[in-house]
C-alpha positions in Angstrom: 0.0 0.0 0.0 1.5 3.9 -1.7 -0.5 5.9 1.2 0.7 9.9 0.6 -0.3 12.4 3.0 -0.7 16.0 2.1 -0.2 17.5 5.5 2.3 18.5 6.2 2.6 20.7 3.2 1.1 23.6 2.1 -1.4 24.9 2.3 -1.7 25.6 5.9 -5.0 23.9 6.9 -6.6 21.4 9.3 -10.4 21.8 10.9 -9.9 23.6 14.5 -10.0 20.6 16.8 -6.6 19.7 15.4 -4.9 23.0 16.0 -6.9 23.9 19.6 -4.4 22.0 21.6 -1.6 24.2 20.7 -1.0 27.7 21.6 2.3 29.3 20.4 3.3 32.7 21.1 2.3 35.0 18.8 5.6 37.0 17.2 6.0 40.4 15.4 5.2 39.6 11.4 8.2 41.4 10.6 10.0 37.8 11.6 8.8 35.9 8.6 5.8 38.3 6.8 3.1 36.4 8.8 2.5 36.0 12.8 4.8 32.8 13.3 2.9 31.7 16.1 -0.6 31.3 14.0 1.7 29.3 11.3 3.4 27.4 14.2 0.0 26.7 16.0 -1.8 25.3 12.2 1.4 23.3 11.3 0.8 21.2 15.0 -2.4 20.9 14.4 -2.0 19.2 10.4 0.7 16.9 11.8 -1.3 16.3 15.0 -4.4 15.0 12.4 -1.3 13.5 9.8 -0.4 11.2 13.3 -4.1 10.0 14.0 -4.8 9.0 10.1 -1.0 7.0 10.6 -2.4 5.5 14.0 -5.9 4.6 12.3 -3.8 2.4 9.5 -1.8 0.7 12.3 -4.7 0.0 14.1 -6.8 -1.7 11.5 -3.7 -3.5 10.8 -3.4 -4.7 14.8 -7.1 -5.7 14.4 -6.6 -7.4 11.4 -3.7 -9.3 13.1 -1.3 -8.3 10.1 0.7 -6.0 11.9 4.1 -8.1 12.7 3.5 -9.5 9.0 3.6 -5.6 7.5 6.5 -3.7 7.2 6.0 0.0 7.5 8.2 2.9 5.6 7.8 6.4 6.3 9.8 9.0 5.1 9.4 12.7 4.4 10.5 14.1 0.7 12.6 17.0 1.7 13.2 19.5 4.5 10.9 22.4 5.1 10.5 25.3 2.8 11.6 28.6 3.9 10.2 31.9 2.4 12.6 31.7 0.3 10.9 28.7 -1.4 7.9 27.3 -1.4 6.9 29.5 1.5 6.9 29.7 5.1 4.4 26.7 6.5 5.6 27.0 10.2 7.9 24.3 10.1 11.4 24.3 11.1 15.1 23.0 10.1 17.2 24.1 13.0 20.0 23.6 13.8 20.0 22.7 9.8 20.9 25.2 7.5 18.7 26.1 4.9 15.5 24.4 3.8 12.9 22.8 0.4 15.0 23.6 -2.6 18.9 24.5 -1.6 21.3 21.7 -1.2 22.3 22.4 2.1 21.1 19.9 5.0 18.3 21.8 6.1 17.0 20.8 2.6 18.5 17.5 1.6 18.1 15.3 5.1 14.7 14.1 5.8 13.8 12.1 8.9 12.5 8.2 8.1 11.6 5.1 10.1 10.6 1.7 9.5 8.8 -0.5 11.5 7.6 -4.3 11.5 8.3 -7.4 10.2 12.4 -8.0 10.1 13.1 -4.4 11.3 15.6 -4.6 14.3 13.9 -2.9 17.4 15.8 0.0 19.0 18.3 1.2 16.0 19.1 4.9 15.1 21.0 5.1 11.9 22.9 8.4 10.1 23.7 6.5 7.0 23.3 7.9 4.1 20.3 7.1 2.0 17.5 8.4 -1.3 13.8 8.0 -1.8 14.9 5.8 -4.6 16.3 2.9 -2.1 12.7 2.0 -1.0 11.9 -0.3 -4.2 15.2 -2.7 -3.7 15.0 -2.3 0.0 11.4 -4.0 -0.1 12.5 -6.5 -2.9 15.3 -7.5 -0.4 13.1 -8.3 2.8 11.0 -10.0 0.5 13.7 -12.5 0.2 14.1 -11.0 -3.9 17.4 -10.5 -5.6 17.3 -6.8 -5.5 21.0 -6.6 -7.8 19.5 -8.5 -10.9 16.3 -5.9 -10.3 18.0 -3.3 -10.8 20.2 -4.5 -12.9 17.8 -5.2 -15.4 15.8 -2.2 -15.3 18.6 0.2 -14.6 17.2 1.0 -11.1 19.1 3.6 -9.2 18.7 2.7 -5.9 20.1 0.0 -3.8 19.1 -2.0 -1.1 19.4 -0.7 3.0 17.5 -3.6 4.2 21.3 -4.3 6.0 20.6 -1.5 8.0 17.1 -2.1 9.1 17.7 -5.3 10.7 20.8 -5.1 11.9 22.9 -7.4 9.5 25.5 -4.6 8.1 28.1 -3.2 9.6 29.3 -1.1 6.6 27.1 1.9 5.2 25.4 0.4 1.3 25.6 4.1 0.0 28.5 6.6 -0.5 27.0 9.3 -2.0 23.8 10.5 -4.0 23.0 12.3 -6.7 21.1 15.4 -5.7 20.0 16.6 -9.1 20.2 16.0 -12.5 18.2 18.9 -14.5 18.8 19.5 -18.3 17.6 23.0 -17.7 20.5 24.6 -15.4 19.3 28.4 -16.5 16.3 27.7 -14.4 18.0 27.9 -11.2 18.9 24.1 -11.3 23.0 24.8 -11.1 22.3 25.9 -7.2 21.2 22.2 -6.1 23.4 20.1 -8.3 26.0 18.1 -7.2 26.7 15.0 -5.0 26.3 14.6 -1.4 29.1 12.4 0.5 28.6 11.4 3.4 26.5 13.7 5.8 28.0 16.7 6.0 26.0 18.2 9.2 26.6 22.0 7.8 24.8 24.1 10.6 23.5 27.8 10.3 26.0 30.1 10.3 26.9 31.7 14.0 25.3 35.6 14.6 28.3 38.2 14.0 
């Protein structure tokens, strides 16, 4: 099952009950162009309703006793727009630098878990990894041959079922491609390149 949620992306919106609970101060507009504490209060409340839709799939899988047979991967796409792009949704990158469409961390690393059947309990992992891992990750706890996959329909990414339940030692990825866009004057030349590694850039210090 592909389930996508909208929230937490623009645009800001989720029916009251959601965002009651919350109550961030209110700051001067002049911080962003909009009172922060408003954006900050709506962006609780969508993730506080994207959380209950998550819990309602994990509980109909608990009643359906398929839980410990499912295995669960959920990943964000990128890091959280900035005014700069995309436009300010209340979310936050810090201590990240940046944010949605720059290639420093604050836009490239995404948070992601898996859960479930064959996933090692209690691991924390800063290995390197892409969207495009999921399809030969899933073909390898499925007991597939994830190299002839992708071999033979030129798949890009590889398989970090290793890290998932607990079988590798070494990292399966050394770098990524970050873009690859045949229209550079577009603004494309700014996020091109290859991420090694994390490189944990932070925001720079106040002068």
């Amino acid at each position: 099952v592909y389930l996508a949620y909208q929230a937490v992306h623009s645009p800001n919106q989720v029916p009251d009950r959601y965002a009651a609970p919350y109550d961030f101060p209110e700051v001067e507009p002049s911080v962003c162009g909009v009172d922060a504490g408003a954006k900050r209060n709506i962006f609780a409340g969508m993730l506080a309703a994207l959380d209950e839709g998550v819990g309602n799939v994990t509980d109909a899988l608990d009643r359906a006793g398929m839980r410990d047979e499912t295995l669960i991967w959920f990943q964000t796409d990128n890091g959280a727009p900035t005014p700069a792009c995309g436009g300010w949704t209340g979310s936050q990158n810090w201590p990240l630098r940046g944010g949605k469409c720059t290639a420093w961390d604050g836009g490239l690393r995404g948070v992601a878990f898996a859960s479930g059947a064959g996933v090692a309990g209690g691991l924390s992992s800063r290995r390197l990894a892409h969207t495009v891992d999921a399809g030969p990750t899933f073909l390898d706890a499925l007991g597939g041959d994830w190299r002839a996959a992708a071999a033979a329909y030129a798949l890009d990414g590889i398989s970090q079922w290793g890290a998932l339940d607990g079988s590798a030692d070494a990292p399966p990825r050394e770098v990524a491609l970050l873009e690859c866009d045949p229209f550079p004057a577009a603004g494309a030349e700014i996020s091109r390149g290859i991420a090694t590694a994390w490189p944990r850039r932070r925001r720079d210090p106040p002068e």
